[in-house]
N, C-alpha and C positions, 0 to 999 in steps of 0.2 A: 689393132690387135688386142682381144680382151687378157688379161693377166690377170683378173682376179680368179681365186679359187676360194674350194670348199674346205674345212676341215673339223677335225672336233675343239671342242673347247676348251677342254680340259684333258687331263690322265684321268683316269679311274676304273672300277669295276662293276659287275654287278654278276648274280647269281640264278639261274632258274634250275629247277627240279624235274626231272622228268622219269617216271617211274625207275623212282629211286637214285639214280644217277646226278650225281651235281656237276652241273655246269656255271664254270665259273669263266667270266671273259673278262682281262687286265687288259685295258685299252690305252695309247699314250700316241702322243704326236711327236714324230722325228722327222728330222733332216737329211738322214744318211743312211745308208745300212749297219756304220758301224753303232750307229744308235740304238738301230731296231735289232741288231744279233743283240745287243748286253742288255735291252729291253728283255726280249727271249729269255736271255739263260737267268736273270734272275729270278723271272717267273718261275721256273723249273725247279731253282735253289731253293723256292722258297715254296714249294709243289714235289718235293722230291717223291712221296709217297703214290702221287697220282698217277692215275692206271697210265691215261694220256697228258702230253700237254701240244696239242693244235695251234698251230699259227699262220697268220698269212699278214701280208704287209705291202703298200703302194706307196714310191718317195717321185716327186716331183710333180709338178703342175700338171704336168699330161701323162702321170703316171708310167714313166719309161724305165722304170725298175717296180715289177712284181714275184713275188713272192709267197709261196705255201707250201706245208706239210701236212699229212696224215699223221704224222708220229703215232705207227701202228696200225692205228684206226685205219679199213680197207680201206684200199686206194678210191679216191675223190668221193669219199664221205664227211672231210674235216675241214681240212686244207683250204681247196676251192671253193666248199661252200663259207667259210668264213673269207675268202676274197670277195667272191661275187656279193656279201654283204655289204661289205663294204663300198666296191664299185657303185652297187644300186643305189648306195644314197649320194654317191657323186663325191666322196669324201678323199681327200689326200693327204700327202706325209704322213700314213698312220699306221700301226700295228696293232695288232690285235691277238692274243694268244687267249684260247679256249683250254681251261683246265679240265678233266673230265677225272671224278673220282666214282669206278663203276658202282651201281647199285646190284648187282646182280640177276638184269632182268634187259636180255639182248633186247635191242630197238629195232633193229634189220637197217640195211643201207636204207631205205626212204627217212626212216625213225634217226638214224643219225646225221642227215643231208638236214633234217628241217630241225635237229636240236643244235648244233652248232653254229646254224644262219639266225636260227631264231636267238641264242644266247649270244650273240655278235649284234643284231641288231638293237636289242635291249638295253646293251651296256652303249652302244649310240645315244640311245635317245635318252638314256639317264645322264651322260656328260654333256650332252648338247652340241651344236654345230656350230661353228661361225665362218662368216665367208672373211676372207682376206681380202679388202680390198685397195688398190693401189690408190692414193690420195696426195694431191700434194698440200703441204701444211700453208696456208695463209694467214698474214698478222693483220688484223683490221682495229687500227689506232683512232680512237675516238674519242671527243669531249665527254664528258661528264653527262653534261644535258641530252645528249642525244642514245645513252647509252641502252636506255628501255626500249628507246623503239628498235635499238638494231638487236636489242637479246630475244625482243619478241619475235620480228623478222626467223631470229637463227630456229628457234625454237618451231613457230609454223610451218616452215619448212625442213624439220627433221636436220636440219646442219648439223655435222659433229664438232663438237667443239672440245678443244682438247683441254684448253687453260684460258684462263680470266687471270690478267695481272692487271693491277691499280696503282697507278704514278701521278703524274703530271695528266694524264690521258688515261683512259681506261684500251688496254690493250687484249684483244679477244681473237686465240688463235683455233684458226678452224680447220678441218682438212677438206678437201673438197675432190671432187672425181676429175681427172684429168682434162674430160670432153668437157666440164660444165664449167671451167675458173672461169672464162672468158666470160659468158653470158650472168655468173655469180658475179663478178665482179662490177658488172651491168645495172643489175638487181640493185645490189648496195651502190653505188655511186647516187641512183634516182632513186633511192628510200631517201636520203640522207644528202640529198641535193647538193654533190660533190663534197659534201664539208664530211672528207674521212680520208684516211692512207690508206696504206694496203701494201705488204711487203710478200713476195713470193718465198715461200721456207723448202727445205729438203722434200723430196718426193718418198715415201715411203708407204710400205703397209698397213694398215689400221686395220683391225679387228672389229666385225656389224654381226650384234645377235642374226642369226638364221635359222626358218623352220622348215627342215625337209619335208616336213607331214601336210606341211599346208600348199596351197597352189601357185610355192614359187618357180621358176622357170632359171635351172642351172643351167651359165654358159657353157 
């Protein structure tokens, strides 16, 4: 069963203009809803002048809690198109709130479906993605002498490595994909012609840059 997912990298914002009208999307990654309502209302506190302030929001792996408002704005001009933003790039745990301060020059529902997706997607691609991936951490204890060829190893093959500590033995902990320790472990034994340890660590999340723009394949 795959567990990894998608989500942003960061909080942050960003702004586009559209005949006259500012739109401003505050982006942030949560846990919960009670995360993404006090995400919300500070927006708002801190937007109190704003004509609108739009939001929509996805919390879990398979996205089993969604979330959107028009606030205002005609119904499914704001809301769902900043959800289905979101969905389309495959992203989770996230909120999203669209500020809109009007400029005085109506867009019509199509004009507001494509400035609120388009200012939602924007503020994506400025904080960036990264996939979560479930990893379990491994400790690979080794002499001295052999420690180049096992860094080059981690390195050609993209291994994550979390920490390098230097003792008695050079100790280099890596996380690795759950389906892969076994054949990983494989690998390193016949690099390094059994002269290495190897201790299995907690299983957890680790964080891997990701480009939704380019032609990767979300599970």
């Amino acid at each position: 069963m795959q567990k990894n997912y998608l989500t942003i990298k960061t909080k942050g914002s960003n702004e586009i203009d559209i005949k006259k009208s500012r739109f401003i999307c505050n982006i942030a990654r949560v846990q919960n809803e009670e995360e993404a309502n006090n995400f919300i209302e500070s927006i708002k506190l801190e937007n109190k002048k704003a004509t609108h302030n739009c939001y929509a929001y996805v919390i879990g792996k398979d996205d089993h809690i969604q979330r959107a408002s028009d606030n205002g704005e005609p119904s499914g001009t704001a809301g769902v198109p900043i959800l289905d933003a979101i969905k389309m790039i495959g992203i989770h745990n996230t909120v999203a709130v669209v500020t809109r301060y009007f400029g005085g020059i109506k867009l019509g529902a199509g004009g507001l479906i494509r400035a609120y997706s388009n200012a939602t997607t924007k503020a994506i691609e400025s904080v960036g993605v990264i996939e979560k991936v479930l990893q379990t951490e491994i400790t690979i204890n080794v002499d001295y002498k052999l420690f180049d060829q096992l860094q080059y190893h981690l390195n050609e093959n993209d291994i994550n490595i979390i920490d390098t500590q230097y003792t008695d033995k050079v100790s280099v902990i890596v996380a690795i994909d759950n389906h892969y320790i076994e054949n990983f472990k494989q690998d390193i034994v016949n690099l390094l012609n059994n002269r290495v340890n190897m201790v299995d660590g907690d299983e957890k999340y680790f964080e891997v840059d990701f480009n939704p723009y380019k032609d990767n394949k979300k599970d």
